[in-house]
N, C-alpha and C positions, 0 to 999 in steps of 0.2 A: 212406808211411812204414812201413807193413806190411811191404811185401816187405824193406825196408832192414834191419828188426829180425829178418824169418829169416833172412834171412841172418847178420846178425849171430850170432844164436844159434845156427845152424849152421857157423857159422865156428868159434865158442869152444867146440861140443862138441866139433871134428875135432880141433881145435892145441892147447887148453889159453890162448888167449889171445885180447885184442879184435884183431879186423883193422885193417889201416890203411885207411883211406879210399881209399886206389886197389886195394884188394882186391874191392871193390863194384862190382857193376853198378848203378849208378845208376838208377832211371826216371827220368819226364821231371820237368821242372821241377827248379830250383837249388837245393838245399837246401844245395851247398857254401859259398854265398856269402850264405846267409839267415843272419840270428842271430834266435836264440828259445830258450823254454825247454818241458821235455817231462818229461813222466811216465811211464815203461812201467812196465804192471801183467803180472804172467803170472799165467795161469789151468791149475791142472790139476782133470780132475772136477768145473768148476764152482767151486771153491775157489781165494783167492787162495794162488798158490806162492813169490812174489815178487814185489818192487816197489820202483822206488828214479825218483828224476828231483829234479828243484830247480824252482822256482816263479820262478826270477830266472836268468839266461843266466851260468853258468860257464865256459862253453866258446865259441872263437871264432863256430862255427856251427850249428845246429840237427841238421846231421849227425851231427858230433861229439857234441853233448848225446845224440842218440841212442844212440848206439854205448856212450857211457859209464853212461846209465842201464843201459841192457839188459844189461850185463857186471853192474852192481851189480846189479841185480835177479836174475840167476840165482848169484850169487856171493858177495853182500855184507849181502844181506835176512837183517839179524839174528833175525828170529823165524826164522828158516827155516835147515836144514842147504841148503849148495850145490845145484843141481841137477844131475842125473845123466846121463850119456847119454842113457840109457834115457827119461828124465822127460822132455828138452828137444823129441823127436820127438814129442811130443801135445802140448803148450803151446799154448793159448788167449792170445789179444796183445788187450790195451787201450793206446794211447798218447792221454795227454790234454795236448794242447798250450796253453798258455796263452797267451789270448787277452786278458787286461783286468788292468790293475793291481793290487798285492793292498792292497784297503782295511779300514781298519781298521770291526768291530761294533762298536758299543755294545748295550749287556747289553736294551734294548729291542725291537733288533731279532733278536737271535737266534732269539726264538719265532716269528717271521714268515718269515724265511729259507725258501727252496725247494731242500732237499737236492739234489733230484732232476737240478736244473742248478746249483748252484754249492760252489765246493769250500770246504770251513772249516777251518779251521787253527787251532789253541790252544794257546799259547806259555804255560808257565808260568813268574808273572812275576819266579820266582829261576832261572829257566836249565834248571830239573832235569827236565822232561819236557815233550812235545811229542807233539803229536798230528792228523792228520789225515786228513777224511774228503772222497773223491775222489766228484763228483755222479754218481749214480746205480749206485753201491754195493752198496746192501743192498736186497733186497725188504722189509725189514722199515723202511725210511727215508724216509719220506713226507711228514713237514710238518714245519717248523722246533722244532715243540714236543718231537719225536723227537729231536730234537740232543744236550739235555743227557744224555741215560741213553746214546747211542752214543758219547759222548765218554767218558764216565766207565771205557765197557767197555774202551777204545782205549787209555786214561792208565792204567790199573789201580786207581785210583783216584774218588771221588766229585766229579764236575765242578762246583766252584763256580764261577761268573764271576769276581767280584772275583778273584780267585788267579789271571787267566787274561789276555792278548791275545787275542785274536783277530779273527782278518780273513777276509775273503771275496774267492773271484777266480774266473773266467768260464775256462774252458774248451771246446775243443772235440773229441771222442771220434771215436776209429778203431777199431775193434773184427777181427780175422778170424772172428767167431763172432757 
């Protein structure tokens, strides 16, 4: 999935746009024909520069979900101005594809939770913000009891539960670094 995303991203620095699917040299194994869903994170300096994917399959194939994360990640990641020429040629790649249904926490288990493998997600429960944290994140994210104060920095606001959804889902991480 690595090589598929530089590409990707070497594609939309040279044209300005995502490639089609027969633009790619493929590696082995069918991702045309897979469906699933994917997260790419880009990394410059260590620092997240972008990041976008879905938790649930948008797109017919995992290909696709590719392609369309990594476009929004370098172009769409509203904390972030676009990415640059210049920026896209050092970009550090995380894709986390999800592997386990996303189930719903109760407010007990959250303190137990293990950042470090599983992703959390905080729906608040009038629509108006959303927030999530992708496992193994932050060196500073280490035991469940660490969730509330990284959730709060994420929301911009102070993370109560009650005011909150949230769920937990299993991942599995591809890193070029």
């Amino acid at each position: 999935m690595i090589e598929i995303v530089e590409q990707v991203i070497a594609y939309f620095a040279a044209h300005g746009k995502a490639p089609k699917v027969e633009e790619l040299k493929l590696p082995e194994g069918d991702l045309s024909s897979k469906q699933g869903s994917v997260f790419v994170t880009l990394y410059d300096s260590g620092e997240v520069r972008g990041s976008a994917g879905n938790i649930k399959p948008i797109e017919s194939t995992i290909l696709e979900e590719l392609i369309e994360s990594t476009i929004s990640a370098l172009s769409a990641d509203s904390r972030f101005e676009p990415v640059s020429l210049k920026e896209s040629e050092k970009l550090k790649l995380r894709i986390d594809e999800v592997v386990s249904e996303v189930i719903l926490v109760h407010e007990k288990e959250l303190l137990n939770l293990e950042p470090k493998k599983l992703w959390v997600i905080a729906i608040k429960k009038d629509y108006e913000k959303m927030a999530v944290i992708l496992p193994n994140i932050s060196s500073t994210l280490h035991f469940g009891k660490d969730l509330p104060e990284a959730l709060s920095n994420k929301l911009w606001e102070k993370f109560v539960f009650k005011d909150y959804i949230v769920y937990k889902l299993e991942t599995t991480q591809t890193t070029n670094f």
